[in-house]
Backbone as JSON, one array per atom type, in Angstrom:
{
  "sequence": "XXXXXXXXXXXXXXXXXXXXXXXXXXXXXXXXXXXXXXXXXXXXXXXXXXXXXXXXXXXXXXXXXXXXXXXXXXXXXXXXXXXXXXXXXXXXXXXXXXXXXXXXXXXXXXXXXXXXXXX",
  "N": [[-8.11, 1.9, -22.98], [-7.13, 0.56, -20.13], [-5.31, -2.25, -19.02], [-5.48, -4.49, -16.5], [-3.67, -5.05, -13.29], [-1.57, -7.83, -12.61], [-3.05, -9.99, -11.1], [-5.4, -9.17, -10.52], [-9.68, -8.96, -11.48], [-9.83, -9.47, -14.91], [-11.74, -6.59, -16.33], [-12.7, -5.5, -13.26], [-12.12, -3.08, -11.16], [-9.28, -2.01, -9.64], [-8.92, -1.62, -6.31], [-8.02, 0.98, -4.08], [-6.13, 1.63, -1.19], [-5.33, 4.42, 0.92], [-3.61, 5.63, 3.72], [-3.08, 7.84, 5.76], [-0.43, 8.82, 7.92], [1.0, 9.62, 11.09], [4.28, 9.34, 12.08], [6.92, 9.59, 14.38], [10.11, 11.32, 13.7], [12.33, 9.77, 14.8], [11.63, 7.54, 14.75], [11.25, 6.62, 12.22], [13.37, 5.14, 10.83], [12.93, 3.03, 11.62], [10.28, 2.06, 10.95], [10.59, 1.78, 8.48], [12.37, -0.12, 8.2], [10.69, -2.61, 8.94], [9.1, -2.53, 6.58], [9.81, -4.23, 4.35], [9.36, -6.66, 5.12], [6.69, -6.35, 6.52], [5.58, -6.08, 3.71], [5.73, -8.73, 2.28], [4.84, -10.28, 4.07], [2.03, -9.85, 3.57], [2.18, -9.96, 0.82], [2.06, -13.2, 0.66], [-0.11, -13.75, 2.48], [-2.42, -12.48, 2.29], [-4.95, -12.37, 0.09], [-5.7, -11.11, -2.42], [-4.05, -8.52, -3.05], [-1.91, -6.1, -4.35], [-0.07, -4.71, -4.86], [2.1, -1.52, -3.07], [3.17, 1.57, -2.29], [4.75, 3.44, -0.3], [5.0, 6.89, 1.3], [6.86, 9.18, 2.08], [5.5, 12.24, 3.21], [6.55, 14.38, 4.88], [8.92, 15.31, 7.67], [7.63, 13.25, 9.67], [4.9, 13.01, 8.34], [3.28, 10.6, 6.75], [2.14, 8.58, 3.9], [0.18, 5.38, 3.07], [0.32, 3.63, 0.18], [-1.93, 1.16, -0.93], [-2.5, -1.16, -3.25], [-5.48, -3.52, -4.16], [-6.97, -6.32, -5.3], [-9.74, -5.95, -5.08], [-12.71, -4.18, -3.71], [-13.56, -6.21, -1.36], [-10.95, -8.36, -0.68], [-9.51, -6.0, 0.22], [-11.41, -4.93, 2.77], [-11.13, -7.54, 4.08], [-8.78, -7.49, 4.59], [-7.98, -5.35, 6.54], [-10.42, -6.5, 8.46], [-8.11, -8.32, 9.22], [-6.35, -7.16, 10.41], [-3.55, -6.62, 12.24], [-2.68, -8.57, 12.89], [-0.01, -10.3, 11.99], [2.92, -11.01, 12.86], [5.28, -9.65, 11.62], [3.5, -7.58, 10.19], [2.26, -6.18, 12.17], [4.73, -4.99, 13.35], [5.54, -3.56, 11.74], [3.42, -1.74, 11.74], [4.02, -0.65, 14.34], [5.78, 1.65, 15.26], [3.8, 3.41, 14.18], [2.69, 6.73, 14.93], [0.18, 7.79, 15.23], [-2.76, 7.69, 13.46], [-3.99, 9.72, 10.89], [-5.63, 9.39, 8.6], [-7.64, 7.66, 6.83], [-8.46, 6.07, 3.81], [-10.55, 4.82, 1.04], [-10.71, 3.97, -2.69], [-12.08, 2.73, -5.93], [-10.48, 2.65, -8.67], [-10.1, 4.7, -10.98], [-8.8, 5.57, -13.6], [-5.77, 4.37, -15.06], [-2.78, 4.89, -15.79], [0.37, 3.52, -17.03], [3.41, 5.2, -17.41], [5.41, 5.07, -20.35], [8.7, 4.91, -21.64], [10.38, 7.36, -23.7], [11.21, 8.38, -26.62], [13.63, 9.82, -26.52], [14.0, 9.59, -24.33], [17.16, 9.7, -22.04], [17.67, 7.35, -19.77]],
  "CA": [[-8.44, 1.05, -21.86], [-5.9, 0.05, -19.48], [-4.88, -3.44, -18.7], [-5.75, -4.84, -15.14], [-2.38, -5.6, -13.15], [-1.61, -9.26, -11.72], [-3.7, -10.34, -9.71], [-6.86, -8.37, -10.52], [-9.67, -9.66, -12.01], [-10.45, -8.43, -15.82], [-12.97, -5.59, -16.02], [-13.17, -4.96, -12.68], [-11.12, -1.56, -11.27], [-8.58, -1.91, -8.51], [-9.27, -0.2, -5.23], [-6.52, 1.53, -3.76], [-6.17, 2.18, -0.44], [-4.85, 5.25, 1.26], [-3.39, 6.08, 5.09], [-2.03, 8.72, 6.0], [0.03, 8.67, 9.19], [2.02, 10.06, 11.27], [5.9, 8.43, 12.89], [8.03, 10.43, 15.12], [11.38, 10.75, 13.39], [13.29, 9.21, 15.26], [11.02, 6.02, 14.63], [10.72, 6.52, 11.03], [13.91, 3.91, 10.55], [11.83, 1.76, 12.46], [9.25, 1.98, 10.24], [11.12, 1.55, 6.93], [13.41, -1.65, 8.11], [9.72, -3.4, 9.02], [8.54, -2.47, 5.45], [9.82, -5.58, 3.64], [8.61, -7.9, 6.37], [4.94, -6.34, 5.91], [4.86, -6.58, 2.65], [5.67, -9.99, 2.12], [3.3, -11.58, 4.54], [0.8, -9.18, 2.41], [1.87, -11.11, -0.57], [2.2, -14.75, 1.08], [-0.78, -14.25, 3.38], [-3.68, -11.57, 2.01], [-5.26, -12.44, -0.78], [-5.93, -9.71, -3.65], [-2.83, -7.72, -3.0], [-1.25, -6.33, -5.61], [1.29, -3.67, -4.23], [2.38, -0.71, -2.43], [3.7, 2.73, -2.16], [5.17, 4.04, 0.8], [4.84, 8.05, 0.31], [6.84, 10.46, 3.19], [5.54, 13.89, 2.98], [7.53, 15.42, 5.66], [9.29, 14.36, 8.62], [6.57, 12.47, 10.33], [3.98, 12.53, 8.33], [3.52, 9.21, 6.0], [0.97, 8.24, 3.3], [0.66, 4.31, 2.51], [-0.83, 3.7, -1.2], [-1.88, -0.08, -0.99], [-3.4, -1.68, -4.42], [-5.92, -4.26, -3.92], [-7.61, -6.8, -6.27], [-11.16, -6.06, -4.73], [-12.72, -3.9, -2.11], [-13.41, -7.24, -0.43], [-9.74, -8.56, -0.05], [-8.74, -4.65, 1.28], [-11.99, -5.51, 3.6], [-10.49, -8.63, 4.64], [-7.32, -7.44, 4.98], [-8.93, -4.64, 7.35], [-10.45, -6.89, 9.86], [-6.95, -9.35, 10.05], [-5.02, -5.89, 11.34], [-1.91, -6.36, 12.46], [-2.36, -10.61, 13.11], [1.1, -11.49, 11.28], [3.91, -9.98, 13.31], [5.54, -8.78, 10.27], [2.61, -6.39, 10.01], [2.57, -5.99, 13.48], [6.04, -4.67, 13.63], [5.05, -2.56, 10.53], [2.46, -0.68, 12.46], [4.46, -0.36, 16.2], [6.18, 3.03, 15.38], [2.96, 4.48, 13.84], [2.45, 7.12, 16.46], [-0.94, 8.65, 14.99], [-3.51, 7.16, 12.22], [-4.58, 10.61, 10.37], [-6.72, 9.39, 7.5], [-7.73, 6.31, 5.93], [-9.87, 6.1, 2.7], [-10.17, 3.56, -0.1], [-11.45, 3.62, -3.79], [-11.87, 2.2, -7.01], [-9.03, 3.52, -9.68], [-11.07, 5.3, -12.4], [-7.92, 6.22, -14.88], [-4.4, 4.55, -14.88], [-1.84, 4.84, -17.2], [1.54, 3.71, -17.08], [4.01, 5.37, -17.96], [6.19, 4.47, -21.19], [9.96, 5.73, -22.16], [9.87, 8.39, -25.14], [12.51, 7.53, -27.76], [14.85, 10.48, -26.23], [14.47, 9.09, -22.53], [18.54, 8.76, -21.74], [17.56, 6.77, -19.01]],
  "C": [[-7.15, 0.5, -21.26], [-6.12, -1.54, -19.1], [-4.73, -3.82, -17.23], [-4.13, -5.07, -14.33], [-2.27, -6.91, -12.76], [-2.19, -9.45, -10.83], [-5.46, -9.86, -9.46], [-7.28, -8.72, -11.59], [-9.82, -8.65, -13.67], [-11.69, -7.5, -15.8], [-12.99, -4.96, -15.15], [-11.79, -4.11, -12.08], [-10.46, -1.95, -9.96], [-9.31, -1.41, -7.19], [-7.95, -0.01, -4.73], [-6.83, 1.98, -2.1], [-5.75, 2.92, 0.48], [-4.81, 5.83, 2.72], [-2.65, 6.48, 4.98], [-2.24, 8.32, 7.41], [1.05, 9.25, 9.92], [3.82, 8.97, 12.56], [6.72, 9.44, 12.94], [9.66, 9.99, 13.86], [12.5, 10.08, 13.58], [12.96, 7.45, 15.72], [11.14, 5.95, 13.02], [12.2, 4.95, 10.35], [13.29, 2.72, 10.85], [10.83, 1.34, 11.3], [10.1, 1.21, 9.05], [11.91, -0.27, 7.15], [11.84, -2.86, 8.37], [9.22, -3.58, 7.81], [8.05, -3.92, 4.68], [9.3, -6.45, 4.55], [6.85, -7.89, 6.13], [4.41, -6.56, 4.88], [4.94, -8.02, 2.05], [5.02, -11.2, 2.58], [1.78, -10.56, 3.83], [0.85, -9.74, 1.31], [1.85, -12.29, -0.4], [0.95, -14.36, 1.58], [-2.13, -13.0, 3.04], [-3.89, -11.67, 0.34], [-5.65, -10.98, -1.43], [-4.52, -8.47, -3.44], [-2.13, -7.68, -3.87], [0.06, -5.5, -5.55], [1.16, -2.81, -3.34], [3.05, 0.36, -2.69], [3.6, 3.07, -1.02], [5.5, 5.74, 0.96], [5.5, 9.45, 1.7], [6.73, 11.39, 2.51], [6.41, 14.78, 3.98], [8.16, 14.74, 6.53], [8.64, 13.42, 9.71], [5.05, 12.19, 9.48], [3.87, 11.42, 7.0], [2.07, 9.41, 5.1], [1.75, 6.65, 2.31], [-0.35, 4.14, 1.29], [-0.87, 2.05, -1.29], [-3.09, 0.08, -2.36], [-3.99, -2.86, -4.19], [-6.89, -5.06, -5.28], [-9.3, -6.52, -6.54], [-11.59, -5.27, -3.49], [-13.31, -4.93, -0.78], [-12.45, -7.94, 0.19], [-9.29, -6.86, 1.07], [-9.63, -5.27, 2.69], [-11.38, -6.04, 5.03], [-9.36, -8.6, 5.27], [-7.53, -6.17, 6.63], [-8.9, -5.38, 8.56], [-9.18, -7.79, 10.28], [-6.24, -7.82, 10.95], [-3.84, -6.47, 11.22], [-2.01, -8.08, 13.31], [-0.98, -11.51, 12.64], [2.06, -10.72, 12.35], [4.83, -9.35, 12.88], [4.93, -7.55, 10.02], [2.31, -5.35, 11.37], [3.72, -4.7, 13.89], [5.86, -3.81, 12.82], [4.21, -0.65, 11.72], [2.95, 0.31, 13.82], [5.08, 1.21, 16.11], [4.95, 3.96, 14.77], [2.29, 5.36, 15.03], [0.85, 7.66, 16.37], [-1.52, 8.34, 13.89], [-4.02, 8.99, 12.25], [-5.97, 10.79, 9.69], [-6.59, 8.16, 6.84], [-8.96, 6.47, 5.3], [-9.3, 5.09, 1.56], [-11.11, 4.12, -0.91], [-11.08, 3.01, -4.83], [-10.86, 3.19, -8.08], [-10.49, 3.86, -10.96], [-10.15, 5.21, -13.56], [-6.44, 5.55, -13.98], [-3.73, 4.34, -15.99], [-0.27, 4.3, -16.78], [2.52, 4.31, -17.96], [5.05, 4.21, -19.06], [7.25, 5.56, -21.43], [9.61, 6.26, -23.53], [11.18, 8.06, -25.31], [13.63, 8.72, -27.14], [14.79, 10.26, -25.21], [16.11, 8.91, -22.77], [18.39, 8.24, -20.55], [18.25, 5.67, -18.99]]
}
């Protein structure tokens, strides 16, 4: 059994939620220097938030992996949009929403170092 992360409650399973997107390359700096800005009014200002992954597959096309405490905070977080201008500024080079889907985490594991990691 895995261990819930911060912020989530016991028992119940994360949801995760997943957009893919696409940003011209010659926005994609754009994108990345807004990053920290979005995610920090995501942790000051959206409840159940528990992280992120930011995931380029190629030169435009993006996939964001947000972790949520509940599929009622993602929800929530949903109808605010782009209300902080942090998040705002996040979103402005996205030239093309692809795919957005959310679920509950069935199986996570973290990884652990093996006694010959030279890491």
């Amino acid at each position: 059994m895995t261990t819930p992360p911060p912020g989530a409650a016991p028992g119940s399973p994360v949801t995760v939620e997943l957009t893919r997107f696409r940003v011209s390359a010659e926005r994609a700096d754009q994108l990345l220097a807004a990053r920290p800005g979005m995610l920090a009014a995501f942790a000051a200002g959206r409840r159940g938030f528990l992280g992120a992954e930011l995931v380029r597959l190629d030169a435009e096309t993006w996939v964001d992996v947000v972790r949520w405490a509940s599929p009622e905070d993602l929800a929530e977080s949903q109808r605010r949009g782009g209300d902080d201008p942090a998040v705002a500024a996040f979103f402005a080079p996205i030239a093309e929403l692809l795919a957005a889907e959310s679920g509950a985490v069935a199986d996570a594991v973290a990884a652990t170092p093996s006694a010959g990691d030279a890491r």
